[in-house]
C-alpha positions as CSV (number, residue, x, y, z in Angstrom):
1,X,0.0,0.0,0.0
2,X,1.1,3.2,-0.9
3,X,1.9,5.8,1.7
4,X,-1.0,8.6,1.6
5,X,0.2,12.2,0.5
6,X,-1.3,13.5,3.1
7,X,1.5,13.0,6.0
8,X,5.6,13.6,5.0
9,X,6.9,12.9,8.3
10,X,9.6,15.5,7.5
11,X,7.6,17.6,10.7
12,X,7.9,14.7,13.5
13,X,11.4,16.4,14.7
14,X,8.9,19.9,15.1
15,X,10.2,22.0,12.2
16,X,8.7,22.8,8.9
17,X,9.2,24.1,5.4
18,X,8.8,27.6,4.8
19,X,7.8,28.6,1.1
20,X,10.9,28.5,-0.8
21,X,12.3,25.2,1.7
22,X,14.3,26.3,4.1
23,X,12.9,25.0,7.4
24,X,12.2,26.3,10.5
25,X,11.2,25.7,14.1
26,X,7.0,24.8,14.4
27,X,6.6,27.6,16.9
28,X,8.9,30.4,15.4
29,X,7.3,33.4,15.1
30,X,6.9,33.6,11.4
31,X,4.8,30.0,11.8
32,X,3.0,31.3,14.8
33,X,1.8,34.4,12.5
34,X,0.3,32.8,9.4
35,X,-1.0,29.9,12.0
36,X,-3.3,32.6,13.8
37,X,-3.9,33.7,10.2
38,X,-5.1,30.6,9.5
39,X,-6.8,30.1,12.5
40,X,-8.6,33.3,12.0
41,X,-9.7,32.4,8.3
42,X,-11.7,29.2,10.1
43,X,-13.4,31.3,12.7
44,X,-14.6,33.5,9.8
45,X,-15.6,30.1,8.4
46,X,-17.5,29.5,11.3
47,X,-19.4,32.4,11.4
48,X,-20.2,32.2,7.2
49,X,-21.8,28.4,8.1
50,X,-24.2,30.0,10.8
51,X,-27.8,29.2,9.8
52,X,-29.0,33.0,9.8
53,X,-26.0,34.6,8.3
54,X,-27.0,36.7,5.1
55,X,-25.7,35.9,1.8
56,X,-23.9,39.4,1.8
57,X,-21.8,38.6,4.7
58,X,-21.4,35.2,3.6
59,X,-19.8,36.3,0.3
60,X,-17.9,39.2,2.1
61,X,-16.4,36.4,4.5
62,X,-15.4,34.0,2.1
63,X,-13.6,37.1,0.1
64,X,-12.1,38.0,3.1
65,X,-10.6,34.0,3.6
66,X,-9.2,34.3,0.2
67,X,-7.6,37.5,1.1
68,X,-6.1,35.6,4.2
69,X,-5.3,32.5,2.1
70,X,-2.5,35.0,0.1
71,X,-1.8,36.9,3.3
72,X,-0.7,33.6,5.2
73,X,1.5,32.5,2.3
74,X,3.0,35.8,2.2
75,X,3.8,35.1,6.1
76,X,5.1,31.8,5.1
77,X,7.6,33.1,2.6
78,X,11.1,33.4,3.9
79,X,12.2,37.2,2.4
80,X,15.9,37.4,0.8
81,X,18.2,39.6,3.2
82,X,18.4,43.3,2.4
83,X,14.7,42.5,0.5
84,X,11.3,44.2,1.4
85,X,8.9,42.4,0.2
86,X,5.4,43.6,-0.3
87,X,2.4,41.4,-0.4
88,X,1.2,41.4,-4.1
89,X,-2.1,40.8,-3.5
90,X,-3.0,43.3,-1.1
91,X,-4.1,47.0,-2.5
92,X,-4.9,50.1,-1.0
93,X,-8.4,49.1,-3.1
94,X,-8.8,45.9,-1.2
95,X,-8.2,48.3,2.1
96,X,-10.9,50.5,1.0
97,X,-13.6,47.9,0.1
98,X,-13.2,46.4,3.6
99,X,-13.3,49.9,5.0
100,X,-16.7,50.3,2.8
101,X,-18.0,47.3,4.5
102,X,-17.4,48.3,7.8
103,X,-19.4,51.6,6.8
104,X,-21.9,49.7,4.9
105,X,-22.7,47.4,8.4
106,X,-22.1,50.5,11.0
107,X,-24.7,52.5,8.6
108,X,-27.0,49.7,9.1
109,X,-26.5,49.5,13.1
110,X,-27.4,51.9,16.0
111,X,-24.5,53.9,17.7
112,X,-23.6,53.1,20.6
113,X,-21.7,55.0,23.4
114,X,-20.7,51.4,26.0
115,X,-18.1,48.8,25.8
116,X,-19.7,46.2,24.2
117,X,-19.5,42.6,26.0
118,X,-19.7,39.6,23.3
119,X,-22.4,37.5,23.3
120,X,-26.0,38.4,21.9
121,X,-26.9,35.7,19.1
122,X,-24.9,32.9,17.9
123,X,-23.6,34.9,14.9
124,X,-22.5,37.8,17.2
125,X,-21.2,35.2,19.6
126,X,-19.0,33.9,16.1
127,X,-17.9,37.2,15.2
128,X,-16.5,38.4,18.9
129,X,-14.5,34.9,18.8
130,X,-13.6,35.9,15.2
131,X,-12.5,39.3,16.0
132,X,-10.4,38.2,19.2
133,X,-8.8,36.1,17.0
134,X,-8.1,38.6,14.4
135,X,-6.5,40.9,17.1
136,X,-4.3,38.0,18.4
137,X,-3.0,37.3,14.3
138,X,-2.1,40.7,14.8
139,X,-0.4,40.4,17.7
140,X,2.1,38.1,16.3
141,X,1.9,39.4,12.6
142,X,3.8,42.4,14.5
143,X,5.8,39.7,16.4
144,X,7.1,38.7,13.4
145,X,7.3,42.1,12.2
146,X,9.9,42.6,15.5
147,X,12.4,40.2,13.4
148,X,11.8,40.5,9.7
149,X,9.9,42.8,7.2
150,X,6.3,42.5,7.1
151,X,4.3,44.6,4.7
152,X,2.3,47.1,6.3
153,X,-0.6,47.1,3.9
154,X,-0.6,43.3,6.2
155,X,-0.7,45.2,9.6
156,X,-3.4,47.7,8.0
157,X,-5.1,44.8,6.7
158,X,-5.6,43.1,9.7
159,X,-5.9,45.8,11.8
160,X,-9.4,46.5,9.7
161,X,-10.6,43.9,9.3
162,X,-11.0,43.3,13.3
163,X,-13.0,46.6,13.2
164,X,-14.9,44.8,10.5
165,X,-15.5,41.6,12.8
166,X,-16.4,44.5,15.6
167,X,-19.2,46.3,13.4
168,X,-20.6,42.8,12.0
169,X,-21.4,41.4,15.4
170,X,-23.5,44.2,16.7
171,X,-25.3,44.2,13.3
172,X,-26.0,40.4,14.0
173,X,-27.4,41.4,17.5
174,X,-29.5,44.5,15.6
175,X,-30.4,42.5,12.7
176,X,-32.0,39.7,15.2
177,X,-33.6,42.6,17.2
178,X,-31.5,41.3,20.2
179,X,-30.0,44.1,22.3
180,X,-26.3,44.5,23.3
181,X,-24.7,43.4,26.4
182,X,-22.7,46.0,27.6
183,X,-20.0,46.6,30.4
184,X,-21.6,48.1,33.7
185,X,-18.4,49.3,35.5
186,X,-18.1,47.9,39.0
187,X,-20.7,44.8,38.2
């Protein structure tokens, strides 16, 4: 029987290939960058596959994964000394259209002037977990960016798109007529 394709064995020692082969430690802190990004793209997976979530969103979300997808590779590719790589794939138009979503949802959603608590409906629930994620890919996208170049269109990126998860959630809650939880100081 042949061996199946989908295990090397080259990882059992804890160290993997980077793109381009040379191989690294499983939790350096280029691998623990494009693993949260990763993570991150399955949370917004999670909250795409919720029963009630609109198409919109849905096709947003996956968008946004696809976006990742290139972002995590980018993180994954060793950069040549003395080089800057950028990250071809994001543009200061890709910025903008997830900026126009986050307008498009807050337009949609009634201000608010609390720290908002996660929770609500399951889809809002989703999104907090999402966006607490996104903020912790951030965290060690700028980790990383402590040892080597990163892109800052990724940081920007990033950095929006947890404002996105932000905005999305209290639509879900608004949407579902269910009303915020918020922080009551001293409770």
């Amino acid at each position: 029987m042949a061996k199946s394709a989908l295990y090397t064995r080259t990882g059992d020692a804890g160290s993997t290939s980077l793109v381009g082969g040379s191989r690294v430690k499983k939790n350096c802190v280029r691998i623990e960058a494009y693993g949260t990004v990763d993570e991150l793209s399955s949370c917004l997976g999670l909250v795409g596959s919720g029963k009630d979530c609109p198409e919109d969103v849905r096709k947003q979300l996956e968008d946004i994964q696809n976006e990742l997808f290139n972002v995590g590779s980018y993180l994954a590719s060793d950069s040549e000394e003395g080089k800057e790589p950028l990250c071809s794939s994001l543009s200061q138009a890709k910025l903008m259209r997830l900026e126009s979503w986050i307008d498009e949802w807050d337009e949609k959603t009634p201000k608010i002037y609390a720290f908002v608590l996660p929770g609500g409906c399951d889809l809002s629930s989703r999104a907090h977990l999402a966006r607490t994620v996104c903020r912790r890919a951030e965290r060690r996208i700028l980790d990383l960016a402590e040892e080597a170049y990163v892109d800052p269109q990724v940081i920007r990126f990033v950095n929006r798109l947890s404002d996105y998860l932000f905005i999305l959630a209290r639509f879900f809650n608004h949407h579902q007529g269910i009303e915020e939880i918020t922080w009551k100081v001293g409770k």
